[in-house]
C-alpha positions in Angstrom: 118.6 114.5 105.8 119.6 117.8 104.1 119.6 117.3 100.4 122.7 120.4 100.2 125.1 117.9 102.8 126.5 114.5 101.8 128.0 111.7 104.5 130.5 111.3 101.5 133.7 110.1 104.4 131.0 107.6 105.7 129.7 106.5 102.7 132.3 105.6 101.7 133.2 103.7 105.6 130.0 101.8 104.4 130.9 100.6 100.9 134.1 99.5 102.6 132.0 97.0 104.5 131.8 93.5 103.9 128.2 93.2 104.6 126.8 96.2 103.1 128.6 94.6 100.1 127.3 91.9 100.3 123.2 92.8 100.6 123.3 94.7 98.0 122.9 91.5 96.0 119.5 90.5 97.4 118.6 93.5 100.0 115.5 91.9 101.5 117.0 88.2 101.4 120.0 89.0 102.9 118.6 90.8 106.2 115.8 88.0 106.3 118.5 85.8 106.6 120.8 87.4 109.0 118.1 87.4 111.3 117.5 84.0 110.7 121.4 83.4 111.1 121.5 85.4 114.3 118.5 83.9 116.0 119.3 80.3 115.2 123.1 80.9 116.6 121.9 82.8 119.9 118.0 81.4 120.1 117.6 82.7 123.6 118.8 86.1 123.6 117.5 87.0 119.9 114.1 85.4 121.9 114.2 88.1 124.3 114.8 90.8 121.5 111.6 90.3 120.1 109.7 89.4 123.2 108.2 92.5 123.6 106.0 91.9 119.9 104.6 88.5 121.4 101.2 88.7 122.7 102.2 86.2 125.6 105.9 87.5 126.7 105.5 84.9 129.7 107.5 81.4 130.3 110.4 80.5 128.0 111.4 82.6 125.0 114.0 81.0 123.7 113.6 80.2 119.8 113.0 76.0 119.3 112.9 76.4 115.0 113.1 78.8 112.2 111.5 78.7 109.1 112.7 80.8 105.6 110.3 81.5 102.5 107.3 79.5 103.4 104.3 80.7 102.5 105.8 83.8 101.2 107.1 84.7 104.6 110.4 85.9 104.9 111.3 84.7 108.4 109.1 82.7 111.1 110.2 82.0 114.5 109.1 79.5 116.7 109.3 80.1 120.7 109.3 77.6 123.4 106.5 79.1 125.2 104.2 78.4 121.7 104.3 82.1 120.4 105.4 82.7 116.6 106.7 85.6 115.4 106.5 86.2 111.6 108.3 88.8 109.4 107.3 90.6 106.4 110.9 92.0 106.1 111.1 95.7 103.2 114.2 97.2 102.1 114.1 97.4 98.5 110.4 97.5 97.7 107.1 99.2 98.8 105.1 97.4 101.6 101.4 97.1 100.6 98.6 96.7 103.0 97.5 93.8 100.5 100.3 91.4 101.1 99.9 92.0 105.2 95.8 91.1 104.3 96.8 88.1 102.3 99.2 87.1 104.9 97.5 87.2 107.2 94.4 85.3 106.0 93.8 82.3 108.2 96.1 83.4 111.1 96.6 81.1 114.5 95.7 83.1 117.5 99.5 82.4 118.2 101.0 83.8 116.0 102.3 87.8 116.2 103.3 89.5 113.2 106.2 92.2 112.1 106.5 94.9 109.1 110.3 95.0 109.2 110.9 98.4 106.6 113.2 101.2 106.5 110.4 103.6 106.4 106.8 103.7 107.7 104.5 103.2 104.9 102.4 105.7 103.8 99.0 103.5 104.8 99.4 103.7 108.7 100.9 106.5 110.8 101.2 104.1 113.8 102.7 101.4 115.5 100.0 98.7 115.0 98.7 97.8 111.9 94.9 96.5 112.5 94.7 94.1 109.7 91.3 91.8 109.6 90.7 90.7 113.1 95.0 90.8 114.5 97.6 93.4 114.1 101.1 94.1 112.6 103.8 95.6 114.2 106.1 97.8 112.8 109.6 97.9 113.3 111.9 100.2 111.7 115.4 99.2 110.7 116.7 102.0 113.7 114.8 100.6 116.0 116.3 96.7 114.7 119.8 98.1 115.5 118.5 99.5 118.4 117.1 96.1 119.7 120.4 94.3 118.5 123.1 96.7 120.3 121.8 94.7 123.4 122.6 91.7 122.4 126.8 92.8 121.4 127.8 92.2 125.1 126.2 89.0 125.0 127.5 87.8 122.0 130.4 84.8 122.7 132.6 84.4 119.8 134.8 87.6 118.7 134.3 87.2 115.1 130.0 87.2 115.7 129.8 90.6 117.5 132.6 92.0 114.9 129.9 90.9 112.5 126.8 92.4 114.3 128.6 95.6 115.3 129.5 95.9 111.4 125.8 95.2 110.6 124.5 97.5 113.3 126.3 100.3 111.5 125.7 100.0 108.6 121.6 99.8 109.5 121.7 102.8 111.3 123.8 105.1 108.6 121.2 103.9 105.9 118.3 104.7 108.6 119.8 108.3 109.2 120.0 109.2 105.3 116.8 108.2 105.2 115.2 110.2 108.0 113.9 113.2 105.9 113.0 111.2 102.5 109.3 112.7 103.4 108.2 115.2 99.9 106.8 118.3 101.0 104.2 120.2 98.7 106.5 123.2 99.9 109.8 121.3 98.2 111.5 122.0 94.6 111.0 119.0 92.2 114.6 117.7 92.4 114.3 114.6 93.9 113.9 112.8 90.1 117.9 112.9 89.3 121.5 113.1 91.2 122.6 115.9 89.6 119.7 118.4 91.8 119.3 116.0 94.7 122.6 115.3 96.8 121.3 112.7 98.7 119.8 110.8 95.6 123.7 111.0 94.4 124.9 109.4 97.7 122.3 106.9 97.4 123.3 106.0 94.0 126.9 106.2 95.2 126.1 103.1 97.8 123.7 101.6 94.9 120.8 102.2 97.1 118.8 104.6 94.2 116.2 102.4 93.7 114.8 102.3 97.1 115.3 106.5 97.7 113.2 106.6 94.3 110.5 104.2 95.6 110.2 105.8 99.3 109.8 109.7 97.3 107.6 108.9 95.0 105.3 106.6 97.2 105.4 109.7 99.5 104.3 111.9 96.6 101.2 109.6 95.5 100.7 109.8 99.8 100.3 113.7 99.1 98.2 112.9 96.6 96.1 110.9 98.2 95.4 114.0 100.7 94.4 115.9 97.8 92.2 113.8 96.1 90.6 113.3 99.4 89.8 116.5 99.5 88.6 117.1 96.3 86.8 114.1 95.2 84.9 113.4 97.8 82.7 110.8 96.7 85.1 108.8 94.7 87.4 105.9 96.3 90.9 106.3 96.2 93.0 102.8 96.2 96.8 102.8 96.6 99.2 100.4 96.0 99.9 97.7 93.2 97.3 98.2 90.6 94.9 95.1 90.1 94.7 93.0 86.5 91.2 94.8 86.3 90.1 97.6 87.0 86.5 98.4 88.9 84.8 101.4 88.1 84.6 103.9 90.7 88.1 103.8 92.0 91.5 105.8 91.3 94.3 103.4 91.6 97.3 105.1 92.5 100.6 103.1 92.0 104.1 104.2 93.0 107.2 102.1 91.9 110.1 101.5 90.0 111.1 101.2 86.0 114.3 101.2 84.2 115.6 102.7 86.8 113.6 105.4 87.0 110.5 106.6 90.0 107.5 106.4 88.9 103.7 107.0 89.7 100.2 105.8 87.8 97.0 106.9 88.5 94.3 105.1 86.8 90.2 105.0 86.1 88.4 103.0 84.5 86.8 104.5 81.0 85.2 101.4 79.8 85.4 97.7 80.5 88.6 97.1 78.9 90.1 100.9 78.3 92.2 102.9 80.8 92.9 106.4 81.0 95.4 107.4 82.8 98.5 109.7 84.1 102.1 109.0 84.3 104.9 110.4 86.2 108.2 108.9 85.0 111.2 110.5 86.6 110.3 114.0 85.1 108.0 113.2 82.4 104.4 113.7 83.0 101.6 111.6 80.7 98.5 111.5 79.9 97.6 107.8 78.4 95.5 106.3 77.5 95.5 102.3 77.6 93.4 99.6 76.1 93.0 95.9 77.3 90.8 93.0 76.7 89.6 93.2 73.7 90.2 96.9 72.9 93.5 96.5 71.3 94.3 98.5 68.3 90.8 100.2 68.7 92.6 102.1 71.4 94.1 104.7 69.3 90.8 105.5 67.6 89.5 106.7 70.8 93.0 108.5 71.5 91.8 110.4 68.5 88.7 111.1 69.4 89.7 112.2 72.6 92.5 114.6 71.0 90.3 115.9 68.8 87.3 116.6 71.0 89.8 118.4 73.4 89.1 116.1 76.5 92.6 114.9 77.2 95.9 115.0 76.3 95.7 118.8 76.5 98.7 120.4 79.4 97.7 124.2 78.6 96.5 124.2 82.7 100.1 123.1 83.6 101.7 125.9 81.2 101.1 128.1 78.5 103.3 127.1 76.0 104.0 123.5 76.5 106.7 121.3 74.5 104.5 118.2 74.1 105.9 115.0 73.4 105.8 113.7 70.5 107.5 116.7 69.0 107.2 114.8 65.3 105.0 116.2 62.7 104.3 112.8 61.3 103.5 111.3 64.9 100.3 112.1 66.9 101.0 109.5 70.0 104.0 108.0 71.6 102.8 104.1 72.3 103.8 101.4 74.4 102.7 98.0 72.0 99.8 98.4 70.2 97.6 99.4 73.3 99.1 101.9 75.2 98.9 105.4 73.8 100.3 108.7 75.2 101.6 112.4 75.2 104.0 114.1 77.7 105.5 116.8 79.0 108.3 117.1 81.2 108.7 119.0 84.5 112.1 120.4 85.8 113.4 121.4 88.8 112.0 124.9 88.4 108.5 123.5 89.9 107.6 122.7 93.1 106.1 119.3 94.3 102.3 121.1 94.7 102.5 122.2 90.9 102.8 118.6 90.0 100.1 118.0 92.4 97.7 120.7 91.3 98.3 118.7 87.5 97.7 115.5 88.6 94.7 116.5 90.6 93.3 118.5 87.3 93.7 115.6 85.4 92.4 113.0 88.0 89.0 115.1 88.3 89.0 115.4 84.2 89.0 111.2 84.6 86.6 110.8 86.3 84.2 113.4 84.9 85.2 111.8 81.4 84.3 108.1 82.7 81.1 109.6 84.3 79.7 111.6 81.9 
């Protein structure tokens, strides 16, 4: 979508809907169970819909049972023909090839499987996820409204396709806003707040933010991963949630959410127990460095050191006369707890999204040589 334009008349058609309204409260719950609500109300044409992502399409399709939440799966549906169909169903949060691998874990050789998101994630560009020795599908929420426009003329009772017709538009306008979420290296850092990034202020006008912020910076640490790639050759790159510990070796990039705010870590592994590691938060840009099992307070001694000796928290490659955070005489570090120590710097929308890539990558490679040296 062009960030300079704004739906503003539709947006605010959408906010007039009763359904829109009413997932906002539990985004992922609530389309989990409208398609549990539509599929147990018309089992055999909602059967046909998803037909096509059955590895045997043959015999009866009609839906016999549907199961919510079990096992951590959102929605599971049982046809007649002894094919299952389970959704991993992403709206508000990131999908991580993790979760698919855990859920996945001990599969029947009947059962078919379905990434329903709003955006492809970053970890596959195709249709077909190969996950251990099976597959997932992946179904955007376009081609969902596409799939459940055949089924309006089928639909009985009045009120029902009033209801899907209102859900089918309201699908599609989020899935047009979101079709050029993609960052560019080439694009202006202005994605971070709605006063330099339209379509952030009509996302935040539907109280949809939080998943705009998520999809831009998840495709930022995807740019990054490119990078590093190229870079780093012989060091692993892992992206997605960060685990409880770390193994040496590996940068753990992590996109997400907090306070509000889009975020990105990238990680490595100093010492068993001890972290260094950058930060993107909205604007501001960290270096940290974080101290766990059995570290603890000994963690700023080695900030010191580190300060001292010149080896981190050091931003002169980004700009020549950086504003470091803190700006305090009498403070050295800004902390989180007792563990997590750090200095910043912020970006604005005067750079571009390589700028902050050239940084991070800087910084990554100053990790690792510092862990491996």
């Amino acid at each position: 979508m062009n960030t300079t334009t704004s739906p503003i008349g539709e947006a605010d058609a959408i906010k007039a809907s009763p359904l829109f309204q009413l997932s906002l409260g539990s985004k992922e719950l609530f389309h989990s169970n409208f398609i549990a609500w539509l599929g147990g109300k018309y089992p055999e044409q909602v059967g046909k819909v998803f037909a096509p992502y059955l590895k045997d399409s043959e015999g009866d399709l009609t839906i016999t049972r549907i199961e919510r939440e079990q096992k951590n799966i959102d929605v599971h549906l049982y046809f007649a023909n002894g094919q299952e169909l389970l959704f991993e169903n992403k709206v508000k949060s990131i999908p991580y090839i993790e979760q698919l691998e855990e859920y996945t874990e001990g599969h029947a050789d009947n059962q078919n499987f379905i990434l329903l998101t709003l955006t492809r994630p970053e970890f596959t560009k195709t249709d077909k996820i190969p996950v251990h020795d099976t597959f997932w599908h992946t179904m955007s929420y376009r081609e969902l409204a596409g799939s459940l426009k055949t089924l309006v003329p089928v639909v009985g009772e009045q009120y029902d396709k009033l209801i899907l017709d209102d859900y089918i538009y309201f699908i599609t306008f989020i899935s047009d806003i979101m079709d050029d979420v993609d960052v560019k290296e080439s694009d202006q850092f202005t994605f971070y707040k709605p006063e330099t990034d339209n379509t952030l202020a009509l996302f935040q006008d539907i109280r949809m933010a939080d998943v705009y912020l998520k999809i831009k910076y998840q495709s930022l640490g995807s740019l990054l991963i490119e990078r590093l790639h190229k870079e780093l050759l012989d060091t692993k790159v892992h992206f997605g949630r960060r685990p409880k510990e770390l193994e040496r070796g590996i940068v753990y990039i992590t996109p997400g959410m907090i306070r509000a705010q889009g975020i990105i870590d990238i990680s490595y592994l100093l010492e068993d127990g001890l972290y260094i590691t950058i930060q993107l938060q909205e604007r501001r840009y960290s270096q940290m460095l974080q101290g766990y099992a059995g570290y603890g307070k000994a963690t700023r001694d080695y900030a010191e050191r580190l300060l001292t000796s010149r080896d981190w928290f050091t931003f002169n490659h980004i700009t020549t006369d950086p504003k470091v955070y803190p700006t305090q005489d009498h403070k050295i570090f800004n902390k989180y707890g007792v563990t997590d120590f750090y200095q910043s710097i912020n970006f604005d929308e005067s750079y571009i999204v390589s700028q902050i890539i050239d940084a991070i990558v800087h910084d990554t490679t100053k990790m690792v040589t510092l862990a491996n040296r």
